[in-house]
C-alpha positions in Angstrom: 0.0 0.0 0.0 1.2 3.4 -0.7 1.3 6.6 1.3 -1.2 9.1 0.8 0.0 12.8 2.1 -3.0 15.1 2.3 -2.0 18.7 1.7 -4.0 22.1 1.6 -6.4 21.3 4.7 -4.3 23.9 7.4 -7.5 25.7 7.5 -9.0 24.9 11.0 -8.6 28.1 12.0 -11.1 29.3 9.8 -13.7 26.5 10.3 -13.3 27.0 14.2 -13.7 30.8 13.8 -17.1 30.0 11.6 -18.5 27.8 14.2 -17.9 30.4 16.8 -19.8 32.7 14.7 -22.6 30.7 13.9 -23.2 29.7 17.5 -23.6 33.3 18.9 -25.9 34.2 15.7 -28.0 30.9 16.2 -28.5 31.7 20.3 -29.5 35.2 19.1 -32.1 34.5 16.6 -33.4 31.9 18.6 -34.2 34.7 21.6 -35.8 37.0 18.8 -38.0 33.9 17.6 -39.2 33.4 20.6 -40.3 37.0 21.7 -41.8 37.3 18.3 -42.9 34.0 18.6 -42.0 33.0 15.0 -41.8 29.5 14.7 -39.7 28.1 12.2 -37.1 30.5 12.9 -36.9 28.6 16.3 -37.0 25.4 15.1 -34.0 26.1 12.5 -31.6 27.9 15.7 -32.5 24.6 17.5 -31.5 22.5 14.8 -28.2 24.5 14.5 -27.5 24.7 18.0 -27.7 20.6 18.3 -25.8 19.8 15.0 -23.5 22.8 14.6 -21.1 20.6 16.3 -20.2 18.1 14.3 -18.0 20.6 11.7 -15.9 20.5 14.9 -14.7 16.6 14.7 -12.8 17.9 11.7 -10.6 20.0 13.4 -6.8 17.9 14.0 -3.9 19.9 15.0 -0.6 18.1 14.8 3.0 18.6 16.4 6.0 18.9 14.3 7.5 15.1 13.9 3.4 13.8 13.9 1.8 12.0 11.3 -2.2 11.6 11.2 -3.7 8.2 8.9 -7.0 9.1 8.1 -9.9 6.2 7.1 -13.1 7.0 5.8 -15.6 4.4 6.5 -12.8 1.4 6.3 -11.0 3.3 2.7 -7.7 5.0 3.7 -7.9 8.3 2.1 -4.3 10.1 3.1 -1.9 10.9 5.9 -1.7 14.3 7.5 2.0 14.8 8.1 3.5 18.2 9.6 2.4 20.6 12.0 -0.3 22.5 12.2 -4.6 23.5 12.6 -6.3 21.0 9.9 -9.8 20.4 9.0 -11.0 17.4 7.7 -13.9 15.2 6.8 -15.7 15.2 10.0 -16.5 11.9 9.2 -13.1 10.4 8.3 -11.6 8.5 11.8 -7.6 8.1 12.7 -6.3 4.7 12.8 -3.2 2.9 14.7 -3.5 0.0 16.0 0.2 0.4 17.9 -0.9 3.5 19.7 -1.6 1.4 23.1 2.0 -0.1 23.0 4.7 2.1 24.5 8.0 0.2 24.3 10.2 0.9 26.9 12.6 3.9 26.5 10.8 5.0 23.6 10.2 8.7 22.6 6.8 8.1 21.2 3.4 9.8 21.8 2.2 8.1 24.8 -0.9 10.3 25.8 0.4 11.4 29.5 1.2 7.8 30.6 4.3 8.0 31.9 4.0 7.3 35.2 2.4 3.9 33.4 5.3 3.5 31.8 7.4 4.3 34.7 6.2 1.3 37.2 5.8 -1.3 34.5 9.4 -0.7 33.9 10.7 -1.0 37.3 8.6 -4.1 37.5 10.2 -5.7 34.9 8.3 -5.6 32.0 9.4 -6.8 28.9 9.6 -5.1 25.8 6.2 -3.3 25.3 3.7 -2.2 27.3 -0.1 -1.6 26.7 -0.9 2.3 27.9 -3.8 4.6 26.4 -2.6 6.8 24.1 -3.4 9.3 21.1 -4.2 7.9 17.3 -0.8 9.8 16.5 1.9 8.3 15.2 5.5 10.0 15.7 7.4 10.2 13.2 10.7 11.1 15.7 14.2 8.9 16.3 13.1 6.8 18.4 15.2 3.8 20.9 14.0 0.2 21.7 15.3 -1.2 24.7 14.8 -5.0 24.7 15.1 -6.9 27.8 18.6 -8.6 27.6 18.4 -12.2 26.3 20.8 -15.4 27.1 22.0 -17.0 23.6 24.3 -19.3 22.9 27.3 -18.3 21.2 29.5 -20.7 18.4 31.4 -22.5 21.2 28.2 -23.1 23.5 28.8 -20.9 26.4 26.0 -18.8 27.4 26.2 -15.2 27.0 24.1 -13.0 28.5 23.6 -9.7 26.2 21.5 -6.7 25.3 21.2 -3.9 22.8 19.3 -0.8 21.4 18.0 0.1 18.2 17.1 3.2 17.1 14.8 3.6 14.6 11.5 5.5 13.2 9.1 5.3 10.8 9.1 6.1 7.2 5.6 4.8 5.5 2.9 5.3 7.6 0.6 3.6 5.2 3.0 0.4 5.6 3.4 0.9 9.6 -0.6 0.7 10.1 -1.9 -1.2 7.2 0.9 -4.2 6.7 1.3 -5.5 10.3 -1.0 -5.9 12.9 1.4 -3.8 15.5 4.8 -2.8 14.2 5.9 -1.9 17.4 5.9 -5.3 18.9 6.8 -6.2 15.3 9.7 -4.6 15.6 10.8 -6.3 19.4 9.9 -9.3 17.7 12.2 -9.0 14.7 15.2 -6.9 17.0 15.1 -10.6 19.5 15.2 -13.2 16.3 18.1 -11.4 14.6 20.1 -11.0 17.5 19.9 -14.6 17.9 20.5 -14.9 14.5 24.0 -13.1 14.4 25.5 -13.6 18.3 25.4 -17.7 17.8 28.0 -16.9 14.5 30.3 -15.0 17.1 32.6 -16.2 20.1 32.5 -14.4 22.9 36.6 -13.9 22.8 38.9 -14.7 19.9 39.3 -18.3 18.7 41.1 -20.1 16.5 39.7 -22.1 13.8 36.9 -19.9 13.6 34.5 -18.5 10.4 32.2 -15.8 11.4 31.9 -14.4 8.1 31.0 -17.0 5.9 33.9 -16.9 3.6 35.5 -20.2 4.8 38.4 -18.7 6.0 38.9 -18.4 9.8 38.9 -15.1 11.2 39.5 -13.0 14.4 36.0 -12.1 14.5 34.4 -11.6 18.6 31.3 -10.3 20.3 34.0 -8.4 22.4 37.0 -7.6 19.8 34.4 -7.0 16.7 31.3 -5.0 18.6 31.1 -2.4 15.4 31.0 -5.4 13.2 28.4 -7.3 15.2 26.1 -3.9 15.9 26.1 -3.3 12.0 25.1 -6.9 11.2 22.2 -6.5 13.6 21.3 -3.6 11.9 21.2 -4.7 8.6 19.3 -8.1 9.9 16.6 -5.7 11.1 16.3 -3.5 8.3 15.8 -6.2 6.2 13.0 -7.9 8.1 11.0 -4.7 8.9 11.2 -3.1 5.6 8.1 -4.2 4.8 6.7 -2.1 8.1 7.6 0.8 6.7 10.0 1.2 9.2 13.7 2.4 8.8 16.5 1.2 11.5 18.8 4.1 12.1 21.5 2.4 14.1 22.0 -0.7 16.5 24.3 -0.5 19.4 25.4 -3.7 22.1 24.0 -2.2 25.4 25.0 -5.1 27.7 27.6 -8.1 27.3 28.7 -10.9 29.7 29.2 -14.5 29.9 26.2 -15.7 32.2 26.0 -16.2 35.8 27.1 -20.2 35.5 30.0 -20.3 33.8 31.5 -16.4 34.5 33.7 -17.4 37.2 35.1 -20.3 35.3 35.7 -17.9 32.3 37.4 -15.2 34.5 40.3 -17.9 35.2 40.4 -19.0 32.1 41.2 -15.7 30.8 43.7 -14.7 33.9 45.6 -17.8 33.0 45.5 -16.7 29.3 46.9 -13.5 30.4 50.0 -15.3 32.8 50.8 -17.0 29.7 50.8 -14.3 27.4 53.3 -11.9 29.7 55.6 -15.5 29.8 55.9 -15.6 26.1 57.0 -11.9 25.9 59.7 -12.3 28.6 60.8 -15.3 26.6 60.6 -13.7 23.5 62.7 -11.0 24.9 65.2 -13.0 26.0 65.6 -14.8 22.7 65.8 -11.4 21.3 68.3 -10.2 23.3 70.8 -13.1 22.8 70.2 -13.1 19.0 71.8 -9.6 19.3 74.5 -10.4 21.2 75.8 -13.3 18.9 75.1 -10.6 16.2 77.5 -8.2 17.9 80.1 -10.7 18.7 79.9 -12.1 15.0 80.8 -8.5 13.9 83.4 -8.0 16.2 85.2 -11.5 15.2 85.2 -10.4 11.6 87.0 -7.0 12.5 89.3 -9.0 14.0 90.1 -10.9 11.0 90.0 -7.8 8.9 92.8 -6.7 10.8 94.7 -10.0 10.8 94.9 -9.5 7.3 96.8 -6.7 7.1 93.8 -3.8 7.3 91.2 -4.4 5.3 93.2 -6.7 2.5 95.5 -3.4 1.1 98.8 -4.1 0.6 101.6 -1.3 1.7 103.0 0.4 -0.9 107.0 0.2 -2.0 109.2 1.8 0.5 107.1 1.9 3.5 107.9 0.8 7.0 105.7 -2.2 7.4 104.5 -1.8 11.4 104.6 -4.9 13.3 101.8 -7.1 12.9 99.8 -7.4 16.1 99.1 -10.7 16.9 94.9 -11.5 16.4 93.2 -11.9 19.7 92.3 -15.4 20.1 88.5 -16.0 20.0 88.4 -18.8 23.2 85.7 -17.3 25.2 83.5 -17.9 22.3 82.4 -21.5 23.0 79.3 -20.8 20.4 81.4 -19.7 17.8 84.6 -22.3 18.2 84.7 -25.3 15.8 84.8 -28.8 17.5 88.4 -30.7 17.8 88.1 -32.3 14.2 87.9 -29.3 12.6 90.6 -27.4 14.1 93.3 -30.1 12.2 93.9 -27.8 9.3 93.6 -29.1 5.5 96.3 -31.6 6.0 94.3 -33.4 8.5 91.0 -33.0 6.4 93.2 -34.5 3.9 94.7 -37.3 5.6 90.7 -38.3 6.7 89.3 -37.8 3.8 92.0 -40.8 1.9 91.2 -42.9 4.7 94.7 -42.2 7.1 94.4 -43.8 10.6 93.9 -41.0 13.6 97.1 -39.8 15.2 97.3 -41.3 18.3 97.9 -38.0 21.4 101.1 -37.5 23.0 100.4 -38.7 26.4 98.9 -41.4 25.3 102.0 -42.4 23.0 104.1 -42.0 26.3 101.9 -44.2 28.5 102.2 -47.1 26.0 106.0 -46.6 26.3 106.2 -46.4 29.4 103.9 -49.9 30.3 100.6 -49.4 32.2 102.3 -50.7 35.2 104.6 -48.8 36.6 106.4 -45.5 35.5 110.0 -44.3 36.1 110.1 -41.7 39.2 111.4 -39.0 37.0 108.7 -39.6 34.6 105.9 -40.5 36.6 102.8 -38.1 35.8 101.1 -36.5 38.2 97.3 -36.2 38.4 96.9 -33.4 35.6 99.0 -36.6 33.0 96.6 -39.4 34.2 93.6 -36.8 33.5 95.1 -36.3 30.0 95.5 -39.4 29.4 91.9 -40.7 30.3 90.5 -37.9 28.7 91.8 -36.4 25.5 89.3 -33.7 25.3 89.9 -32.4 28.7 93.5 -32.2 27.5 92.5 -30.3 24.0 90.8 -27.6 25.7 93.7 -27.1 27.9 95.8 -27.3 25.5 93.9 -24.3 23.6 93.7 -22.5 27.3 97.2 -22.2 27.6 97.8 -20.7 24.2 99.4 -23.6 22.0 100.9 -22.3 18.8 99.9 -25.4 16.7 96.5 -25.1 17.3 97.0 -21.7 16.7 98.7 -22.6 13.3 96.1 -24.9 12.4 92.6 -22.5 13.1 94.9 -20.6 10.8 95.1 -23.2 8.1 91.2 -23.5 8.5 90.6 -20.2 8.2 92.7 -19.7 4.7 90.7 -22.5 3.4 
């Protein structure tokens, strides 16, 4: 059905001004027919006097932001929109069947009811409440305030939330004539889409989770994404109450909690969520820190080299007084940087393995065999430090690179030219 504005009827003020008129004329004639006792002049200022007020049901006078459907014997026949002092058909009636609902924090016409409103509220009342009110149908912003609902969300906990719509109506024709009451309509439709669109959502981000349809996980949240969420609500209403003539402004999340059963259980869930996050950055830090410091010892053991080489691989020119070389620091206190024993041998030892040479056999251990496992000479008997080398070449290695020892020296050399 399609809206009907009325125009060019502001003349009430007129029609009331006519009445007035006619009244005072018909009380005065009917005095003078009765002292002259003329007889059908009484009869027609009686007959004026009882019907003369029926040009007055005609009169409407409307606020700004009010809208007026008019019916005439069952046929719509327009809407009176804006403000001012109309006269109509004194036989055409108003019609709207919502103007007994009031829904709660609403800004709509509700005939002086507040107090109504007021104590049906505090009693917990639901969405809408049944008040008297005008035939008017506001045309303002106005809020809906459902009560807050318990849903479900993807993972199954219960969450506890609430929102408010703002919205107001466009077709008057629509609002009255396709639904029985778009007011409740409209609660109706606000509760089913916010089922609709919280049970896509977690309450908190988690993985493996679509809540846009695309088949791709997402970091989509009742709590994270709240924009998101309030803007699919509004476009799940606006859809479903398009046919109402009714236009949904905005949508806002009011209220959100897990519910009473399971929020103590959540709130631990999340504190131990939160220890193990501030863990991972202290360990992350950590890492980061040595990863720097191998980074600034790598640089510095390359200088080193550089300058091994005789500053920066230049060679002196003819004539010049070469300086004394300065011996390169030797890198031992870098245990993460120091090649194991096998590669310290040089390219002769590489060589030797590689065609299949038996290992050298150590020094001390060469001696002991000499000497017989028995017994050794007095002058040659080891000491505790000998029997350590000799149980355990690798102990004897790393002292051996301790102390300084010019052919491991010479071969990390070797190694190094290769």
């Amino acid at each position: 059905m399609e809206e009907k504005i009325i125009t060019g009827h502001k003349n009430g003020m007129l029609v009331l001004l006519l009445e007035l008129v006619l009244y005072i004329a018909a009380v005065v004639f009917l005095i003078v027919g009765i002292n002259a006792g003329f007889l059908p002049l009484v009869v027609l200022c009686v007959i004026l006097l009882l019907l003369g007020w029926i040009p007055l049901c005609g009169l409407r006078v409307l606020k700004p932001q009010e809208a007026l459907v008019l019916t005439l014997f069952g046929k719509y026949i327009g809407t009176l929109k804006g403000e001012g002092f109309y006269f109509v058909n004194p036989f055409c009636s108003s019609f709207n069947p919502a103007a007994k609902t009031k829904l709660n924090q609403s800004g709509d016409v509700d005939g002086g009811h507040k107090g109504t409103d007021l104590l049906a509220a505090m009693q917990g009342a639901s969405a809408a409440v049944e008040v008297g009110g005008s035939k008017k149908i506001s045309l303002k912003i106005m809020t809906l305030n459902n009560a807050r609902q318990k849903i479900n969300d993807c993972l199954g906990n219960p969450v506890e939330i609430g929102i408010a719509v703002m919205w107001r109506v466009t077709d008057t024709a629509k609002a009255v004539f396709n639904v029985d009451n778009y007011k409740e309509y409209l609660s109706l439709q606000c509760d089913a889409a916010l089922r609709n669109i919280v049970r896509v959502y977690p309450y908190d981000v988690a993985p493996n989770v679509d809540t846009t349809g695309d088949g791709q996980a997402d970091e989509g949240s009742l709590r994270g994404s709240s924009e998101v969420v309030a803007a699919r609500i509004r476009d799940e209403i606006q859809a479903k109450v398009a046919d109402a003539g009714l236009e949904i402004i905005e949508a806002r999340i009011t209220y959100l909690a897990y519910a009473p059963e399971i929020a103590a259980v959540m709130l631990q869930r999340q504190q131990a969520s939160a220890i193990i996050d501030a863990r991972k950055m202290i360990v992350d830090g950590a890492v980061g820190m040595v990863e720097m410091a191998l980074e600034r010892l790598a640089e510095g053991h390359g200088r080193a080299r550089r300058g091994a080489q005789g500053g920066h691989g230049l060679e002196p020119a003819r004539g010049a007084v070469r300086q004394p070389r300065r011996p390169a620091r030797r890198q031992l206190r870098q245990p993460v940087l120091t090649a194991p024993r096998y590669f310290l041998g040089g390219c002769h030892e590489r060589q030797r393995q590689e065609a299949g040479a038996p290992a050298p056999v150590p020094q001390a251990l060469r001696r002991h065999r000499r000497l017989g496992r028995g017994r050794f000479p007095l002058r040659q008997r080891p000491n505790r430090v000998s029997f350590d080398r000799m149980r355990a070449p690798a102990e004897k290695e790393r002292q051996i690179r301790r102390r300084g020892d010019r052919r491991s020296a010479r071969a990390r050399s070797q190694v190094n030219k290769c």
